[in-house]
N, CA, C and O atoms as a Tinker XYZ file with bonds, in Angstrom:
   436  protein
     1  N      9.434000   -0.396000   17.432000    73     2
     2  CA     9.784000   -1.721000   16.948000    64     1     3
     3  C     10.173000   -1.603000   15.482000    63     2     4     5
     4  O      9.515000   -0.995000   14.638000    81     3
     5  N     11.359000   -2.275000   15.262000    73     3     6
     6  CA    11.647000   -2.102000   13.548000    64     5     7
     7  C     11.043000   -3.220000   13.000000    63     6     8     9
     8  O     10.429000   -4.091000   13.616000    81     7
     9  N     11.329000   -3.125000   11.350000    73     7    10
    10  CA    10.403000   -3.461000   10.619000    64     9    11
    11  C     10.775000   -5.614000   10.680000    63    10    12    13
    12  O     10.039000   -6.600000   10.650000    81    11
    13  N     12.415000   -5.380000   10.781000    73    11    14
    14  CA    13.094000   -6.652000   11.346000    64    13    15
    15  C     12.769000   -7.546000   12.205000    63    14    16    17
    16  O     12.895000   -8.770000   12.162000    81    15
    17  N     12.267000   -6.745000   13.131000    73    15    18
    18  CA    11.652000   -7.884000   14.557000    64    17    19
    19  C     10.527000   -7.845000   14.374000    63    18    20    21
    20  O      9.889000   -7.948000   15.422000    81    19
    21  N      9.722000   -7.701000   13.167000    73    19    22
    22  CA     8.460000   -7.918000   13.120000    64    21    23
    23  C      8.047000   -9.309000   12.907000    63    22    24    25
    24  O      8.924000  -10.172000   12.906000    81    23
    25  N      6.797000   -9.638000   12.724000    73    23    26
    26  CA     6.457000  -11.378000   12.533000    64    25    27
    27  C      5.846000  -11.011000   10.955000    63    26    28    29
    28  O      4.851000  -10.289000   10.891000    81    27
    29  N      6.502000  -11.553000    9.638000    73    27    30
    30  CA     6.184000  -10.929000    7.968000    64    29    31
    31  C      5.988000  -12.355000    8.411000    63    30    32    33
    32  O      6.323000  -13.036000    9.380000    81    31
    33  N      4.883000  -12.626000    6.602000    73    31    34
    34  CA     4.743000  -14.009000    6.309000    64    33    35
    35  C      6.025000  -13.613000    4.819000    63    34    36    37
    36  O      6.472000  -12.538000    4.419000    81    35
    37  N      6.313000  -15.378000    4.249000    73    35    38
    38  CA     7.562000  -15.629000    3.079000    64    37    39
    39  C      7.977000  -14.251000    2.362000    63    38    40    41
    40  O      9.105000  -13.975000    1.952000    81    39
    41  N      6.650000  -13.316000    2.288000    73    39    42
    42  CA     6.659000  -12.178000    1.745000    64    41    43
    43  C      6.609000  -10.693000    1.617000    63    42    44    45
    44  O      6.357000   -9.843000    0.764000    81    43
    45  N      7.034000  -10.798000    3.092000    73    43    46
    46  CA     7.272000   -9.729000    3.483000    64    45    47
    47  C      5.803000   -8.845000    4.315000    63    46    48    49
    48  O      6.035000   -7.815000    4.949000    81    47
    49  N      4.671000   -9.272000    4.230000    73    47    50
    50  CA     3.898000   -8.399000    4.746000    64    49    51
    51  C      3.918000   -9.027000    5.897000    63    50    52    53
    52  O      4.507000  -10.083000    6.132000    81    51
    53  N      3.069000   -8.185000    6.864000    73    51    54
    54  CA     2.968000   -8.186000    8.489000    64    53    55
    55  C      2.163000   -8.955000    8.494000    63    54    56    57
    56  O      1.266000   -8.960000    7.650000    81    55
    57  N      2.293000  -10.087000    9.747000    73    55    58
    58  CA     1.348000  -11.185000    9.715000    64    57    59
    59  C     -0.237000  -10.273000   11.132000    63    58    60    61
    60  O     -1.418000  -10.588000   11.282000    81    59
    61  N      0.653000   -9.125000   11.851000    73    59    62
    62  CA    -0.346000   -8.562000   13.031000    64    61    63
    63  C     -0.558000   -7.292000   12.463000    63    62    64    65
    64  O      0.186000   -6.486000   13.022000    81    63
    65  N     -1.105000   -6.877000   11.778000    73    63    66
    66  CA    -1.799000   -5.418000   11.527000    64    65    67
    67  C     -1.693000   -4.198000   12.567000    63    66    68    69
    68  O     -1.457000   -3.014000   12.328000    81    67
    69  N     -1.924000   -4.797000   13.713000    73    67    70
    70  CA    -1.085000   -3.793000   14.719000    64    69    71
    71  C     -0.129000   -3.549000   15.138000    63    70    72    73
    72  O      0.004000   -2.873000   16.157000    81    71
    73  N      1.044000   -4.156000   14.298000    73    71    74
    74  CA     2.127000   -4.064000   14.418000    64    73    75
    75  C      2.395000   -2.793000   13.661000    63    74    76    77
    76  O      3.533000   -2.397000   13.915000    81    75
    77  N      1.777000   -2.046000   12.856000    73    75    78
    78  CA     1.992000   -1.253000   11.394000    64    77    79
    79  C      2.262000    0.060000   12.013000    63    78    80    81
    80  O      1.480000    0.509000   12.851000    81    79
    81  N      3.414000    0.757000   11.621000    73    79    82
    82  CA     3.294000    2.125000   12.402000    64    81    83
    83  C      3.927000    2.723000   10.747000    63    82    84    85
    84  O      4.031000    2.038000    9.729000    81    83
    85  N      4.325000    4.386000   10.938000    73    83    86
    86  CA     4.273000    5.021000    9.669000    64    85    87
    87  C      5.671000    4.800000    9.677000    63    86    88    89
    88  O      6.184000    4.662000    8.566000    81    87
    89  N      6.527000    4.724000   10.832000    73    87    90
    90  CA     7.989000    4.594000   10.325000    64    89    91
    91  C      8.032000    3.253000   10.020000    63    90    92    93
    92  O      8.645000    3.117000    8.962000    81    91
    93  N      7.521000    1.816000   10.632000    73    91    94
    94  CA     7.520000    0.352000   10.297000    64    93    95
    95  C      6.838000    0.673000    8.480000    63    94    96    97
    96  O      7.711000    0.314000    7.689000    81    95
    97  N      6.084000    1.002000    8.033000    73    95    98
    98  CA     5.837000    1.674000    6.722000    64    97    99
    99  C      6.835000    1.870000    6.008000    63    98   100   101
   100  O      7.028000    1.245000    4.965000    81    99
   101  N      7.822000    3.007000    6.587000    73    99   102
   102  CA     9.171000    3.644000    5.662000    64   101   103
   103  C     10.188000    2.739000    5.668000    63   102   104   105
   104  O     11.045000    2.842000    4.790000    81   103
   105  N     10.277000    1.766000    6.579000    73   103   106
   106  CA    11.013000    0.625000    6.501000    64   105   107
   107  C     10.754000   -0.135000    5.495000    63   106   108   109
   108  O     11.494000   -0.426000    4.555000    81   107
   109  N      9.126000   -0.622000    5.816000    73   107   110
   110  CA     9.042000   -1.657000    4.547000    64   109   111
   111  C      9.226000   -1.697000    3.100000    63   110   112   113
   112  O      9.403000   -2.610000    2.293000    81   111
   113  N      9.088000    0.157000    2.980000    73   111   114
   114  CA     8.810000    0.844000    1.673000    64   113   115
   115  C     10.219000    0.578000    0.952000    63   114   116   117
   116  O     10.370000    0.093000   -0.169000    81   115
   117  N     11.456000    1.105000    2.055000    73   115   118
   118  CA    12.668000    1.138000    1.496000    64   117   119
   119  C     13.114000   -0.271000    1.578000    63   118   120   121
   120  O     14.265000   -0.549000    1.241000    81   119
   121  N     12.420000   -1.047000    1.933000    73   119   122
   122  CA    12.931000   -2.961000    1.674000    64   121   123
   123  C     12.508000   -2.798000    0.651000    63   122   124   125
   124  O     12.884000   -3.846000    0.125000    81   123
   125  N     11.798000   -2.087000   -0.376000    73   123   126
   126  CA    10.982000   -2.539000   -1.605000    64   125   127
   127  C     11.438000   -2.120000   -2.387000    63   126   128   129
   128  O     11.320000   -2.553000   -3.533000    81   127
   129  N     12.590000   -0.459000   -1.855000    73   127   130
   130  CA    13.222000    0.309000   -3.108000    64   129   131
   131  C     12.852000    1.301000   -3.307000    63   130   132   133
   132  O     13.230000    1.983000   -4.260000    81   131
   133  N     11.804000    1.739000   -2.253000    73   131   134
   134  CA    10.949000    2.965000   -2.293000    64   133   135
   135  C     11.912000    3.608000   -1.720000    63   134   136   137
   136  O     12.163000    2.913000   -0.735000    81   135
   137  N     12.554000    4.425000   -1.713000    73   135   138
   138  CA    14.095000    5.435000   -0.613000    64   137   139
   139  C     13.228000    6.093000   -0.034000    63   138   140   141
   140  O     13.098000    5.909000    1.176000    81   139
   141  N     12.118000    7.344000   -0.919000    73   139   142
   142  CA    11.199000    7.769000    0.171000    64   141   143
   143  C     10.125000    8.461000   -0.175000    63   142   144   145
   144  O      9.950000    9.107000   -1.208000    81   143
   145  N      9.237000    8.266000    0.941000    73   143   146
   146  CA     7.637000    7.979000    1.179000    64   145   147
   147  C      6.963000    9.577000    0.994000    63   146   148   149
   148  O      7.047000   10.530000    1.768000    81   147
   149  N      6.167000    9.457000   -0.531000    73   147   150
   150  CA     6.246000   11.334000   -0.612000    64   149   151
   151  C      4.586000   11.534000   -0.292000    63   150   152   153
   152  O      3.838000   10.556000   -0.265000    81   151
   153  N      4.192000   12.665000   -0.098000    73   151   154
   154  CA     3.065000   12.905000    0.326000    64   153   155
   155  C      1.758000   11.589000   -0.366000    63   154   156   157
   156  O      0.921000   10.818000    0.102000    81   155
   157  N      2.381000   12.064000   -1.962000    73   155   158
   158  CA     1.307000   10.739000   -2.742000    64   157   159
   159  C      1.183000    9.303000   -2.106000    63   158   160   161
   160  O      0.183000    8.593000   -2.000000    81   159
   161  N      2.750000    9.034000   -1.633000    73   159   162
   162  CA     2.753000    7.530000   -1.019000    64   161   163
   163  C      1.754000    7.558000   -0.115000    63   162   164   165
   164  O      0.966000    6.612000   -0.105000    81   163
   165  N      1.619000    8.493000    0.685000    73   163   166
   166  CA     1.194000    8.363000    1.943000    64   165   167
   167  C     -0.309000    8.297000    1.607000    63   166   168   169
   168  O     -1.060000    7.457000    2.102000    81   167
   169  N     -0.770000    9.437000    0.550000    73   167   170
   170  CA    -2.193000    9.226000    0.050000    64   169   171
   171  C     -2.581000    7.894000    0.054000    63   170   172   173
   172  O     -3.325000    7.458000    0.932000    81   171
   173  N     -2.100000    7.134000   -0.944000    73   171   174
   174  CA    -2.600000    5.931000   -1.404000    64   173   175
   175  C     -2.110000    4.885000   -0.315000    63   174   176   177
   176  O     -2.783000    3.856000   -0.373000    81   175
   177  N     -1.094000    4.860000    0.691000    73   175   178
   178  CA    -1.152000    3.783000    1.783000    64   177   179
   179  C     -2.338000    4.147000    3.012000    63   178   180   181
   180  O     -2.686000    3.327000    3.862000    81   179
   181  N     -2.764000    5.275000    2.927000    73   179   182
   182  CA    -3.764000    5.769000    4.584000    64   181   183
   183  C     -5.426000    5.598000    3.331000    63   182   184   185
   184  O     -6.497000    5.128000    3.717000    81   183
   185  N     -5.159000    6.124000    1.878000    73   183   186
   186  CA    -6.426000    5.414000    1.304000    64   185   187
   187  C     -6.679000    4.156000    1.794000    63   186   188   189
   188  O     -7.456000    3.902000    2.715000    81   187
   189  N     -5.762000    3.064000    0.930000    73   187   190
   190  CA    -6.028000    1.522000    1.202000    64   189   191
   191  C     -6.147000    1.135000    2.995000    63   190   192   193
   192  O     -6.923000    0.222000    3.277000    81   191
   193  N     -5.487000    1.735000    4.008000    73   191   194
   194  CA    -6.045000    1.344000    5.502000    64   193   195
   195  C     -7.022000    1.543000    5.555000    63   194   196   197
   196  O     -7.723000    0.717000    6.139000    81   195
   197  N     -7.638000    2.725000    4.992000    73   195   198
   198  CA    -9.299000    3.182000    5.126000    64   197   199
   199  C    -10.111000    2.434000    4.789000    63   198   200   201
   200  O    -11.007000    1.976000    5.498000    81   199
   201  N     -9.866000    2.168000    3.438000    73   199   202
   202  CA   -10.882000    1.146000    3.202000    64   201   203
   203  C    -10.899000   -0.149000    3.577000    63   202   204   205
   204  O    -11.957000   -0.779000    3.585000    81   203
   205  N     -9.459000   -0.826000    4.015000    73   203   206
   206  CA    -9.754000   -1.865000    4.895000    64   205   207
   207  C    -10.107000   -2.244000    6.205000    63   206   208   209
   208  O    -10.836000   -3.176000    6.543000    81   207
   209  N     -9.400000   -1.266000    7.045000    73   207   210
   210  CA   -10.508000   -1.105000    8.430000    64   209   211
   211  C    -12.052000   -0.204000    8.199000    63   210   212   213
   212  O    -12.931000   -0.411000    9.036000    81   211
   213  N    -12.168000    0.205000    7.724000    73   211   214
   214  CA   -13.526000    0.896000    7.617000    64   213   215
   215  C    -14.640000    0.159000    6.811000    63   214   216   217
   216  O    -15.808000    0.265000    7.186000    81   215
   217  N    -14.271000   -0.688000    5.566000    73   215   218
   218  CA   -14.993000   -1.081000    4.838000    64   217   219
   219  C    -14.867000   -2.602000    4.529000    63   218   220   221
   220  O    -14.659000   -3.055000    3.403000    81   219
   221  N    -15.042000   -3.440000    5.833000    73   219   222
   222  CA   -15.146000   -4.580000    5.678000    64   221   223
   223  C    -13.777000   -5.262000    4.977000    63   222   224   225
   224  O    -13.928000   -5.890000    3.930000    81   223
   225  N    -13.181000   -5.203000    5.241000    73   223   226
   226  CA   -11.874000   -5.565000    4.808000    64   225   227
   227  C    -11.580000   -5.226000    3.389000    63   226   228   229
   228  O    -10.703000   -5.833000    2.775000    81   227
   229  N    -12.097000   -4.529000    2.994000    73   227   230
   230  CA   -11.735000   -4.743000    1.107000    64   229   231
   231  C    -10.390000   -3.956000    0.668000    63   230   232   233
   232  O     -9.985000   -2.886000    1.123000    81   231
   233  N     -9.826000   -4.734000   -0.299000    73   231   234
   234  CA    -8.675000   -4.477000   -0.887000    64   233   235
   235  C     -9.009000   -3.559000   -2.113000    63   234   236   237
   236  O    -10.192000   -3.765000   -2.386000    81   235
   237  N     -8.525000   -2.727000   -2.883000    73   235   238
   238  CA    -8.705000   -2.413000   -3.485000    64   237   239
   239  C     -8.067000   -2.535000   -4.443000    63   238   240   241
   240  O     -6.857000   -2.568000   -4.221000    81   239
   241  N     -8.538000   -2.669000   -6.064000    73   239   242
   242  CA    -7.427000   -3.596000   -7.056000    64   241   243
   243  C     -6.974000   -1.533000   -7.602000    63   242   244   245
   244  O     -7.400000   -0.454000   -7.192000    81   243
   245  N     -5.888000   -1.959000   -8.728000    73   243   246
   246  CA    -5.404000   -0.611000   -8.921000    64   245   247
   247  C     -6.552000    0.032000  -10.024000    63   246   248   249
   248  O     -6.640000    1.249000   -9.864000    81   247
   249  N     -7.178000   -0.330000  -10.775000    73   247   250
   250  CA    -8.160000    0.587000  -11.593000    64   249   251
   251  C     -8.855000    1.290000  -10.595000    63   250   252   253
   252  O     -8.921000    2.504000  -10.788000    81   251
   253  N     -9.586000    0.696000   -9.210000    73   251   254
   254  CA   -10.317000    1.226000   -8.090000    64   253   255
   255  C     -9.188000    2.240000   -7.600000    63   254   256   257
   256  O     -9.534000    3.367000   -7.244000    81   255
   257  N     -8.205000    1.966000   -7.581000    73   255   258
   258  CA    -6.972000    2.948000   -6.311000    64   257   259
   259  C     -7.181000    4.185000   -7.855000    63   258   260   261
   260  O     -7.627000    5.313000   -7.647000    81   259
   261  N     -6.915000    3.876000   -8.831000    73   259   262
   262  CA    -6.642000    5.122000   -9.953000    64   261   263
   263  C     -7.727000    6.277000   -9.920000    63   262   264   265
   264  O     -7.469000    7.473000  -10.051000    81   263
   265  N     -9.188000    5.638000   -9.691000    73   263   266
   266  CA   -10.463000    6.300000   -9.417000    64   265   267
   267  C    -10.210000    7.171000   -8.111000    63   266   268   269
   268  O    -10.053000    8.385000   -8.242000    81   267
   269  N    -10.165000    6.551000   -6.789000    73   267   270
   270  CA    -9.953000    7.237000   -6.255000    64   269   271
   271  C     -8.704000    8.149000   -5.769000    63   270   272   273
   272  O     -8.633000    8.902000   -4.797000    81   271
   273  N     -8.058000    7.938000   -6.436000    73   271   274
   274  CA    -6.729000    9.024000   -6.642000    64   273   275
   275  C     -6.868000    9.971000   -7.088000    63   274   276   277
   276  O     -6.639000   10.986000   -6.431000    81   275
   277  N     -7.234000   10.025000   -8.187000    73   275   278
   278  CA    -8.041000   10.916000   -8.991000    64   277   279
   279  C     -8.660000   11.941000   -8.475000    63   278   280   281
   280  O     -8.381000   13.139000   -8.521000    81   279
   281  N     -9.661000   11.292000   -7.900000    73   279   282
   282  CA   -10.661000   12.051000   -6.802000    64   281   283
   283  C     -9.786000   12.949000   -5.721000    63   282   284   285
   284  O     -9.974000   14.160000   -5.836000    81   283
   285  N     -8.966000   12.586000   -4.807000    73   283   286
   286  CA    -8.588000   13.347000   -3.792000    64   285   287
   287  C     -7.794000   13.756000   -4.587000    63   286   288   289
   288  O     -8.164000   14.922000   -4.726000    81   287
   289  N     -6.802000   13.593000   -5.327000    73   287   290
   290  CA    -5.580000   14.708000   -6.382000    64   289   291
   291  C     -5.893000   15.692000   -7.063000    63   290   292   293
   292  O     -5.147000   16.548000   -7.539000    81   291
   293  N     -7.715000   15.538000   -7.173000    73   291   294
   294  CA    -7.909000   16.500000   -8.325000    64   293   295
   295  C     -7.613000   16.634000   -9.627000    63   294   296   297
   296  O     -7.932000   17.623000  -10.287000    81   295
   297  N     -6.875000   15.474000  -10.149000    73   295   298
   298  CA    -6.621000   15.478000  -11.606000    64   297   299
   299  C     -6.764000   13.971000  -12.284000    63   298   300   301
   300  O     -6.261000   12.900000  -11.942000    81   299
   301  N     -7.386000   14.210000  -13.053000    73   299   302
   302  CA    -6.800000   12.555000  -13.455000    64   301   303
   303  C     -5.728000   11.797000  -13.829000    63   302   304   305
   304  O     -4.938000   12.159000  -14.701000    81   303
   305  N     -5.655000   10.882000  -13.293000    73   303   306
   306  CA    -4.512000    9.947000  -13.476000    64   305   307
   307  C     -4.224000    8.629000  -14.447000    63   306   308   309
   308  O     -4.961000    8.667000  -15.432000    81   307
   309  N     -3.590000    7.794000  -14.434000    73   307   310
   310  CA    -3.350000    6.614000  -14.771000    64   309   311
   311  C     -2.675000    5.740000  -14.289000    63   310   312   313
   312  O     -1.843000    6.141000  -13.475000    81   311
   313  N     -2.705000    4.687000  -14.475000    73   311   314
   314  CA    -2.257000    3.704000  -13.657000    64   313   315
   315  C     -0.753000    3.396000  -13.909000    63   314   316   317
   316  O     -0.097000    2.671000  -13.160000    81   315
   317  N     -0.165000    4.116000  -15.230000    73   315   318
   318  CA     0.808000    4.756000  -14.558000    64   317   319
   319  C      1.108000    5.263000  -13.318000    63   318   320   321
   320  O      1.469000    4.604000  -12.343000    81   319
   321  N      0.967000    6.331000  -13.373000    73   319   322
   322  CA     1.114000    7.302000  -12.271000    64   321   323
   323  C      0.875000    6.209000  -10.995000    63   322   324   325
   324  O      1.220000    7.004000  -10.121000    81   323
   325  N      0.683000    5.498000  -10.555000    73   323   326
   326  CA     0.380000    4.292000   -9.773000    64   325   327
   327  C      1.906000    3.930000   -9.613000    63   326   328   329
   328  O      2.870000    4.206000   -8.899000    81   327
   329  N      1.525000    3.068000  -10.812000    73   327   330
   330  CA     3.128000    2.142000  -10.956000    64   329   331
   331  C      4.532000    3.606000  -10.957000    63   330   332   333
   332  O      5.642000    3.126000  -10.728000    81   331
   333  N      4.545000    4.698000  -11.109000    73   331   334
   334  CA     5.514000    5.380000  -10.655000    64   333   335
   335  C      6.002000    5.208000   -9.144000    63   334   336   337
   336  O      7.122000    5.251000   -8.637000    81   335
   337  N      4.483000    4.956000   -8.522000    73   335   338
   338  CA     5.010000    5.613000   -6.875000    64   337   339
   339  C      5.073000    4.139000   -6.420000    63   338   340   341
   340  O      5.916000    3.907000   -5.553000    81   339
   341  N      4.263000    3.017000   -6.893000    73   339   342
   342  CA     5.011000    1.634000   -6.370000    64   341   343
   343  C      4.956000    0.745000   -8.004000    63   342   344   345
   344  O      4.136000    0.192000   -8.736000    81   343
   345  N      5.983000    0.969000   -7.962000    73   343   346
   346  CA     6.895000   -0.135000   -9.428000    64   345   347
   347  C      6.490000   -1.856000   -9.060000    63   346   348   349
   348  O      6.277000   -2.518000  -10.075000    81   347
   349  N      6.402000   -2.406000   -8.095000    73   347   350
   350  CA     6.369000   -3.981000   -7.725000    64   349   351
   351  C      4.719000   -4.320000   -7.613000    63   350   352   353
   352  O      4.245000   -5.185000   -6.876000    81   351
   353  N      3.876000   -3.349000   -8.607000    73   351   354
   354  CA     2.360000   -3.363000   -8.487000    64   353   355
   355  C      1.735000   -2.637000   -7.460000    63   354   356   357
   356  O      1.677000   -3.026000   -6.294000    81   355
   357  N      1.192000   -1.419000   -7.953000    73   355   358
   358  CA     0.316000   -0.976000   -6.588000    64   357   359
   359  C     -0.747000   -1.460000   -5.825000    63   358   360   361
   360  O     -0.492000   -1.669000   -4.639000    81   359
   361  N     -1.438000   -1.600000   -6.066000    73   359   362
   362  CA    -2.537000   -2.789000   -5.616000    64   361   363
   363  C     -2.090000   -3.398000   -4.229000    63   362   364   365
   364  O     -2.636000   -3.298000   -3.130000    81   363
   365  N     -0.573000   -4.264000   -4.721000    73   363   366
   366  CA     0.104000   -5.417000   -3.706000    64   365   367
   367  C      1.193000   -4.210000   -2.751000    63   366   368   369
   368  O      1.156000   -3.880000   -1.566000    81   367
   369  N      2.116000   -3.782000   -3.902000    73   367   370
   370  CA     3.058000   -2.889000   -2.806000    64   369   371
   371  C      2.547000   -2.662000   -1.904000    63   370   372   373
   372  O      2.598000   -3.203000   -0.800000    81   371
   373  N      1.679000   -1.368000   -2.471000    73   371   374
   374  CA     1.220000   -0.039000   -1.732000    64   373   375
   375  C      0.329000   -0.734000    0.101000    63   374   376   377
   376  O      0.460000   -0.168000    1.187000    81   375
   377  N     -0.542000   -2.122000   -0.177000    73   375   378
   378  CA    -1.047000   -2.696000    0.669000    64   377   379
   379  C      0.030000   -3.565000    1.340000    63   378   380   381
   380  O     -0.422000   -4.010000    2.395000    81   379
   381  N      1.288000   -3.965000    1.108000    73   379   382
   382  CA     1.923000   -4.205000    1.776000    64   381   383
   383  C      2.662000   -3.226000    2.737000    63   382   384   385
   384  O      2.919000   -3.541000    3.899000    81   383
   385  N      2.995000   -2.001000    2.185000    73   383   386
   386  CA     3.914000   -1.259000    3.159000    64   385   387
   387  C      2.650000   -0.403000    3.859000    63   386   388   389
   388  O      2.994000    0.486000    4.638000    81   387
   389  N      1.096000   -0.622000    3.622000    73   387   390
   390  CA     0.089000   -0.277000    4.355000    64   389   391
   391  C     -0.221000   -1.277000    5.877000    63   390   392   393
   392  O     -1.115000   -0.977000    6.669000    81   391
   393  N      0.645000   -2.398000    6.052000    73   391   394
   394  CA     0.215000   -3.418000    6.829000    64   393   395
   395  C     -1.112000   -4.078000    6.245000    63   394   396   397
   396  O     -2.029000   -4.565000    6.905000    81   395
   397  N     -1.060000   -4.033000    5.560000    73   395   398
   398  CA    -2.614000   -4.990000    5.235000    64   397   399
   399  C     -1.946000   -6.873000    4.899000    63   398   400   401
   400  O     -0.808000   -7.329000    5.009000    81   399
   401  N     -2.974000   -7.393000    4.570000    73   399   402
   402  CA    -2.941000   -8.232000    4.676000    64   401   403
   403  C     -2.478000   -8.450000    2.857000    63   402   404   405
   404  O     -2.733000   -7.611000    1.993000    81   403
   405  N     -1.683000   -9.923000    2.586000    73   403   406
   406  CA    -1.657000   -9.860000    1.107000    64   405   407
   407  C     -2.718000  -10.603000    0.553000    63   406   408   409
   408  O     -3.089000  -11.756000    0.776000    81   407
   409  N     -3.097000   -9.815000   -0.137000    73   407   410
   410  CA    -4.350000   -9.828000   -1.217000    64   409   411
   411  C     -3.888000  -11.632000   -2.159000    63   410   412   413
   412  O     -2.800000  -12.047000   -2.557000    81   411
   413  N     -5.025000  -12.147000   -2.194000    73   411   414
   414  CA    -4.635000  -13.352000   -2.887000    64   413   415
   415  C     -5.362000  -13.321000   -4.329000    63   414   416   417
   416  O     -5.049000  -14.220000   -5.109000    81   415
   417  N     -6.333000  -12.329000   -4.757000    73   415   418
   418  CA    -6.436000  -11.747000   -6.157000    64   417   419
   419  C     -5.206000  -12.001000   -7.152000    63   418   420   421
   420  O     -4.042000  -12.122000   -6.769000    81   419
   421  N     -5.569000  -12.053000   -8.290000    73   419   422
   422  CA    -4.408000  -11.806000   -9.700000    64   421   423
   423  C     -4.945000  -10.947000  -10.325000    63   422   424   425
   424  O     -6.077000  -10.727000  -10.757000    81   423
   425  N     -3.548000  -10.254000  -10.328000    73   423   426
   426  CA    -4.059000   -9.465000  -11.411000    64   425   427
   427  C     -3.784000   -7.773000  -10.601000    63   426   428   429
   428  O     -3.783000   -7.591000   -9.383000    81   427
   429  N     -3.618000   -6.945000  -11.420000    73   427   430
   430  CA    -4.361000   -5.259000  -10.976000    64   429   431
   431  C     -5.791000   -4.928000  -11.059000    63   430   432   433
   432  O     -6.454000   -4.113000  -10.418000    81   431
   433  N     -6.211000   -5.988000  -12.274000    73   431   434
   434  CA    -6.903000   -5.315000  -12.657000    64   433   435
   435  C     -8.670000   -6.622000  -12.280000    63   434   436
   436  O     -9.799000   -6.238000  -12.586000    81   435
C-alpha cells in the first residue's frame, strides 16, 4: 500500500499505526525532503517505535532522542546532529515517518 492511499490526519501522519511499513516510511520521509533513509534514520525511527509500542505510548522529546543516540552510536552527539537527519524537528519528523501518532507537546525540548 503506498503512502497516498493511506488514511494521514491535515498533517500528514498516519491516522492507523498499522498501516506503517519501512517502504510507507521512505515515502513519507521523501514527502518531507528526506531523498534517503540512512542507517541513522532508521536508528532513530525503530528507536521512537520502541519506545512507543513497548513503553506505554511515550514520545520522546529530542534532548531524550540525543541521550539515547548517543548511547547506541557510541559517541556523543547534539541536537544538531538530530536536526541534520530530520530538519522539520526531530522529535515530530522522525515520529511522523515512524507512524506514530503526532505528539501534541511544544517544543523539542
Amino acid at each position: 500500500m503506498s503512502y497516498s492511499d493511506l488514511e494521514t490526519t491535515d498533517n500528514g501522519y498516519l491516522v492507523n499505526a498499522e498501516d506503517w511499513s519501512e517502504s510507507v516510511a521512505a515515502e513519507i520521509a521523501a514527502a518531507d525532503g528526506i531523498e534517503e533513509m540512512t542507517e541513522r534514520h532508521w536508528d532513530v525511527v525503530n528507536y521512537l517505535r520502541e519506545e512507543y509500542f513497548e513503553n506505554a505510548e511515550t514520545q520522546p522529546n529530542d534532548r531524550t532522542m540525543v541521550k539515547a543516540m548517543s548511547s547506541v552510536w557510541g559517541e556523543k552527539i547534539s541536537s544538531n546532529d538530530l536536526y541534520e537527519l530530520f530538519p522539520l524537528q526531530p522529535s515530530k519528523q522522525a515520529a511522523k515517518i515512524a507512524g506514530l501518532p503526532e505528539s501534541k507537546r511544544k517544543g523539542g525540548y
